[in-house]
N, C-alpha and C positions, 0 to 999 in steps of 0.2 A: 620212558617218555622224553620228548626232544624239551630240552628249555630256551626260552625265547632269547635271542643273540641281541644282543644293545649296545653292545662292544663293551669294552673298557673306562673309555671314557666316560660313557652314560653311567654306567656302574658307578664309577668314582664320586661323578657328581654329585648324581644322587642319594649315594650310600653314604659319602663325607661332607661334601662341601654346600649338596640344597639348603641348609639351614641357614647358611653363611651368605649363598646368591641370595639368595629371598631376602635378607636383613641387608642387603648390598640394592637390591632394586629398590628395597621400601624406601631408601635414604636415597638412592641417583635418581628414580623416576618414580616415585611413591606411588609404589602400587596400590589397586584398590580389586579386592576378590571377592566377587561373590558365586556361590554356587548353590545354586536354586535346587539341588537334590542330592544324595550318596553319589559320590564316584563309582560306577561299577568295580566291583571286586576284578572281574575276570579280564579277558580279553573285550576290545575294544576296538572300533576306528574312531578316533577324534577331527572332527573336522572343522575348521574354521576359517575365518572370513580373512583375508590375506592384503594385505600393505605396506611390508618392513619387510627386513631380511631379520628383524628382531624379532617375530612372532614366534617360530617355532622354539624361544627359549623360555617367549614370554608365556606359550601353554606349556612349557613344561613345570613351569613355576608354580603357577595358576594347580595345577592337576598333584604334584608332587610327587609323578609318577614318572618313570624314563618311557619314553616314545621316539619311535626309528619312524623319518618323516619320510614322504615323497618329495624328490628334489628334481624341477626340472635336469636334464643332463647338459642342456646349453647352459647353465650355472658353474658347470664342473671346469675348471681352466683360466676362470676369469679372476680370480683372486686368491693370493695363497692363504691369508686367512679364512677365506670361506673353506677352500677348498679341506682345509686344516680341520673345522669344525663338520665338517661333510663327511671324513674319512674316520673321525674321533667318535662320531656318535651313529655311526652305521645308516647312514642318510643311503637310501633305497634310488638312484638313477633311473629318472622317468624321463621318455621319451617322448616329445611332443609332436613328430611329423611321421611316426611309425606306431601300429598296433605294442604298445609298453607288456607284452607278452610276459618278458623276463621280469618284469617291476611289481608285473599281479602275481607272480608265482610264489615269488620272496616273499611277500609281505602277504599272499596267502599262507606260508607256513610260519612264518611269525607270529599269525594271529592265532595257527592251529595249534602252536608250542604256546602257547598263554600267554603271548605280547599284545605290544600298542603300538598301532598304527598312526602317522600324523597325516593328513591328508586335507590340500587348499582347493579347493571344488572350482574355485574360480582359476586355477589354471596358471595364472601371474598375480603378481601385484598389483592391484586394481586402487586408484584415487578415490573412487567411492563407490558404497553399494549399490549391488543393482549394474552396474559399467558394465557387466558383462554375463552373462548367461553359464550357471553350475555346470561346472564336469558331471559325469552320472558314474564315473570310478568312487568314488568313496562308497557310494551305496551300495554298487556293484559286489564290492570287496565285503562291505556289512553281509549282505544278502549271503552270498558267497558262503562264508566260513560264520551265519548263521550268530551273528553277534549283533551288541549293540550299536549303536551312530550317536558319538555324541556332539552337541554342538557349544563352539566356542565360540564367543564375541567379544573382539577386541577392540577398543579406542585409542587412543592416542599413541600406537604405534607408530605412525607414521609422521608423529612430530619428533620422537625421540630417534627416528632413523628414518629422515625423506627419503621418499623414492630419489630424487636426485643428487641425494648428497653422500653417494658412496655407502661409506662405511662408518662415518663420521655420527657420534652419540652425542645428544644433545638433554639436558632436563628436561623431563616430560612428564604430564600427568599420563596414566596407564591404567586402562579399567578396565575389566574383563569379568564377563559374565558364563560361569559353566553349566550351562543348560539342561534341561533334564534329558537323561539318555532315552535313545528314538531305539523302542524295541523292533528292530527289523523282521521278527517274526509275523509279526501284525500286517507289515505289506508282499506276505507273501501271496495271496487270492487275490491280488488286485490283478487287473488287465497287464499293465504295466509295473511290475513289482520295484525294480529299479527308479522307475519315473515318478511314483507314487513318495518312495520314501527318501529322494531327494527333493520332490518338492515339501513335505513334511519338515526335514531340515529346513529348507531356507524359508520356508513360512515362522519358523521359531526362528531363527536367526535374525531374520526381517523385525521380529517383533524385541527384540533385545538390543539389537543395534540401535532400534529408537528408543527403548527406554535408555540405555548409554548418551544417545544425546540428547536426550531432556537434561538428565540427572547436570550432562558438562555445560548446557546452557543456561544453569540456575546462579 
């Protein structure tokens, strides 16, 4: 049987050093975790609400699991430490003006070797929820290779790493909420099976992201 490829770097991470980033976030950006159910054991897509170029470290944290994300491909070039972090953790190159053929392929056999999928539905970094209308590839990919969709909700990424300010890290508060996993089994009789259980996602997502800003408005 194939095993799920996360590179090396993910391996390291999370094999040696997650204990040490985790006790490193709690103190730079004091993280705050909650997770509203079991992690699935198995194979997964994780999807979540996107703002930072810190998010995909931030669910890796959050989860404590290694996850190979989708990485738009006009990201690839633009920076050597992204590009660094991109090649170390086996970041999957998605195409945004062409059919991403080769990007559902990989990360369809990553999920079928027992990996985790990372996947931003909204497509870019979005200033607030809602700004922009779901991708339907996360669900797609759920559906697809017959797993669950899980959803993540993140806050204050986006003060600890503005969209405008590079790369540049800042103290932040950081909360995130891991949602209960969305059996994608359940929307496969729907008319629209894909469209059913992406909206299912962002209807929980939708509802997380305000309990997050209640919880930072108090």
């Amino acid at each position: 049987m194939f095993q799920p490829d996360y590179g090396l770097g993910v391996r390291v991470a999370w094999g040696v050093l997650w204990p040490i980033l985790r006790g490193l976030g709690a103190v730079g950006f004091r993280y705050e975790i909650e997770r509203r159910a079991p992690i699935p054991k198995g194979p997964f897509v994780v999807a979540s609400n996107h703002t930072s170029h810190l998010d995909p470290p931030v669910v890796g944290v959050a989860l404590g699991k290694p996850v190979r994300f989708l990485t738009l491909d006009e990201l690839w070039g633009t920076n050597p430490i992204l590009d660094s972090a991109f090649r170390v953790t086996k970041a999957v190159p998605l195409s945004r003006t062409r059919y991403p053929l080769s990007a559902m392929r990989t990360a369809l056999v990553h999920l079928e070797a027992g990996g985790r999928i990372g996947v931003f539905p909204e497509g870019r970094r979005a200033r607030a929820w809602g700004e922009s209308l779901p991708k339907r590839g996360a669900a797609w990919l759920a559906l697809r290779a017959g797993v669950p969709m899980l959803p993540v909700a993140i806050s204050g990424a986006n003060e600890a790493m503005p969209m405008d300010g590079g790369l540049a890290i800042h103290r932040a508060k950081i909360r995130v909420v891991v949602g209960r996993a969305i059996d994608s089994v359940r929307h496969c009789e729907a008319d629209d099976p894909v469209g059913s259980l992406t909206e299912a996602w962002h209807q929980q997502m939708t509802e997380e992201l305000e309990f997050l800003a209640a919880k930072a408005a108090r």
